[in-house]
N, C-alpha and C positions, 0 to 999 in steps of 0.2 A: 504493500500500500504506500510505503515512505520512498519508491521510487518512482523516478519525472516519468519513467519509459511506460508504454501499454504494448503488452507481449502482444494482445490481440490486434490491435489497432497493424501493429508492422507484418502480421502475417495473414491482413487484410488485403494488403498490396505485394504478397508475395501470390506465385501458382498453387502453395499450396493446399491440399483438403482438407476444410476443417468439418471435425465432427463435433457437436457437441448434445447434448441428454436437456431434457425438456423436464425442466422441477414446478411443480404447483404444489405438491402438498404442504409448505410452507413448515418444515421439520429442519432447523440445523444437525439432528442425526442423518435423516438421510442426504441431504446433502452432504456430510461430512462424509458417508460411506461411498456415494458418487465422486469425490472429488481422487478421495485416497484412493481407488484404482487406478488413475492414472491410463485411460483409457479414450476418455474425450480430452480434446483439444479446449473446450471452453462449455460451460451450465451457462444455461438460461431460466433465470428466475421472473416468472408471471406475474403481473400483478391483474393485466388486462380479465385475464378468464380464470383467477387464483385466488385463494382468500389471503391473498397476502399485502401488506401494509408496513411500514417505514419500520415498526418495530421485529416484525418478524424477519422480514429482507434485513435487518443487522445481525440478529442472531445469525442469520445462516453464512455473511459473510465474514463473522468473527469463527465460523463452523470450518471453514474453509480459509482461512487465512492464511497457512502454511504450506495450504497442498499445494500453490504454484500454479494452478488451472484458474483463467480468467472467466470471471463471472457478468455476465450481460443482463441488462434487466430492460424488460417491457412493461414503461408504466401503463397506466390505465388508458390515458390519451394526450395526446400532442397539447400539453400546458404548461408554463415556462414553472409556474410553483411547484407542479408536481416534480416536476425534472430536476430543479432546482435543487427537491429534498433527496431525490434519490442520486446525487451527485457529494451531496454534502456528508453521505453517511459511505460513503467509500466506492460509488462505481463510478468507472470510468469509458464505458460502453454500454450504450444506450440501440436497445431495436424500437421506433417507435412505431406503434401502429396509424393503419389508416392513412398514409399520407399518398394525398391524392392529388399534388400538384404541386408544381416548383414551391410556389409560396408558402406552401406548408411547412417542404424542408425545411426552404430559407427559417423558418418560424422554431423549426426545432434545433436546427443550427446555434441560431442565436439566444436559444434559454438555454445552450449548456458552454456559451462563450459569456466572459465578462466583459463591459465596456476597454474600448471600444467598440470592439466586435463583436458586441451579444449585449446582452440583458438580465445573464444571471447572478441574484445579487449576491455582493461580497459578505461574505465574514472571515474574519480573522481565525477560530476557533472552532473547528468542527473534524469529522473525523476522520476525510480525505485529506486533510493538508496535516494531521498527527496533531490535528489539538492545538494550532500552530508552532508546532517543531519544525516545519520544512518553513526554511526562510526565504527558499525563492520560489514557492510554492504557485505565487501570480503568475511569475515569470515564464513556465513552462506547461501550465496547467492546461492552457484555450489549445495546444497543440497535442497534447495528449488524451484528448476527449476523442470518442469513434461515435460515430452514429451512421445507424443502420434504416432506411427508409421502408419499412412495409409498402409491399405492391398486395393488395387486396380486392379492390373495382374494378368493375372495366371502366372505370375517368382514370383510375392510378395507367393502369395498362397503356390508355391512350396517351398519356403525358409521360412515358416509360424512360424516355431520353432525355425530358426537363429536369424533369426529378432526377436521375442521373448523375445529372452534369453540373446540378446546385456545389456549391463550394464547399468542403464542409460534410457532406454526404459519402462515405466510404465505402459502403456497399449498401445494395438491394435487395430483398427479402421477400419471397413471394408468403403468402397467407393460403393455401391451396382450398382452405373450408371457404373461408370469407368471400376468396376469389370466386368458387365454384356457386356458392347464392348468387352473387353478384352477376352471375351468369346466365341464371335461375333453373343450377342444377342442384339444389339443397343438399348436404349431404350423399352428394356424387361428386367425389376428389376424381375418380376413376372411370369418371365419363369422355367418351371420346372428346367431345368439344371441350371438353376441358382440359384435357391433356393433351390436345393438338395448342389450347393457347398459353398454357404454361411452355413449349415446345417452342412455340414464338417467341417468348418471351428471353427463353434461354438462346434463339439467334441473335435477336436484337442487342440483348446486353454483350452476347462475345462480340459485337461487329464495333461498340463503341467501346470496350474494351471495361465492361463495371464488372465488379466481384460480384456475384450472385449468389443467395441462399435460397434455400427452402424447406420447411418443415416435409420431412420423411418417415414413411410410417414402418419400409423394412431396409435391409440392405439393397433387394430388387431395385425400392425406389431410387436408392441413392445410386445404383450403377445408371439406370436409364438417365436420369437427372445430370447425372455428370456426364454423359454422353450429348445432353443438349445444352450445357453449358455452365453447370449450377459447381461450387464448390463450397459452398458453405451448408451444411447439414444439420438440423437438428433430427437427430433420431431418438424416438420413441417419451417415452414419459413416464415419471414415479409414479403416476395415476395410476397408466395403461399396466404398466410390468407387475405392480401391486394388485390390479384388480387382478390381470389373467395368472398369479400366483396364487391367489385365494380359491378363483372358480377352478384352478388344476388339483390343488389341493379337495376342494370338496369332490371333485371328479371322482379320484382315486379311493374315496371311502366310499362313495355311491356303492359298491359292490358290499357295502355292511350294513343295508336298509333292509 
């Protein structure tokens, strides 16, 4: 936390795959056991579709604070206070949802820059900058910040290269549920028209040359995915693996009813 550098931010701009695990259940044990295998590249902590809040997203990153794996949060929505808080208690990599046009980036941009290139306010004292123990903490802070643009609509879709190309914006993130409504395939990630425009989406971004994610539900996905241009993965969720461990486990005693 006490240093200028963000691991993630620099192998945003490098080729290579990052993977990273999808946390909602808002536990600094299971993030801590996520972290200490040492198997994803970067956790993503929810707050959008999570019941989590400024105090539990610190627990987890005090849960995690040793293991080295960079943690990304998705606040609730594109608001410079929200952002603001969830900058001040220690992250430095931001996915924001929903952003459906250059000016939104610009928008989310500048709540996680301080004047004069943003709007996020100062304090001396908080727990990204160690309490203020980093004394050039100002100095290198606005350049160590990542922020990742959810592509969700088809408006994000059509504005795919504005949003892009905003200054500031480091890589792109497709929403594949949000997208697929937005499409009005409810709950059909795995519909052809939708997976023909995720498909597009992964040409467009390699031809202007943006790091691209997207939420992956197996490894299948993420070979196809990286095949159309995607490197940035979140695969699977403490949700999903907890729920299908529960119903495997009741599975298995089914034969003693």
């Amino acid at each position: 936390m006490l240093e200028a550098e963000n691991a993630f931010k620099a192998t945003l701009g490098s080729d290579e795959i990052l993977l990273g695990f999808w946390s909602s259940l808002a536990s600094p044990l299971l993030a801590e056991i996520v972290a200490e295998n040492k198997s994803f590249q970067w956790i993503l902590f929810d707050t959008e579709h999570a019941p989590n809040d400024v105090q539990t997203l610190l627990g987890q990153l005090q849960a995690i604070r040793f293991s080295g794996v960079p943690a990304v949060v998705r606040p609730v929505q594109n608001h410079p206070v929200e952002i603001k808080r969830l900058l001040d208690i220690g992250f430095r990599s931001l996915l924001i949802p929903s952003v459906d046009s250059a000016q939104q980036a610009k928008d989310a941009v500048r709540a996680t820059r301080y004047p004069p290139y943003g709007i996020r306010g100062a304090s001396a004292y908080h727990r990204n900058n160690g309490y203020g123990r980093i004394e050039n903490y100002f100095e290198f802070i606005n350049d160590a910040i990542a922020v990742i643009a959810q592509i969700e609509t088809i408006e994000a879709v059509a504005h795919l290269e504005e949003i892009g190309s905003v200054e500031g914006v480091n890589a792109l993130f497709v929403g594949p549920g949000d997208l697929a409504a937005s499409l009005g395939y409810l709950g059909q990630v795995r519909a052809p028209a939708v997976q023909d425009i995720i498909k597009k989406i992964g040409e467009r971004a390699r031809k202007c040359g943006f790091k691209l994610g997207i939420a992956a539900g197996t490894m299948d996905d993420v070979a196809r995915y990286r095949e159309w241009g995607y490197s940035v993965f979140a695969v699977s969720s403490d949700v999903l693996l907890f729920r299908r461990a529960v119903e495997g486990l009741a599975e298995s005693f089914a034969r003693f009813k």
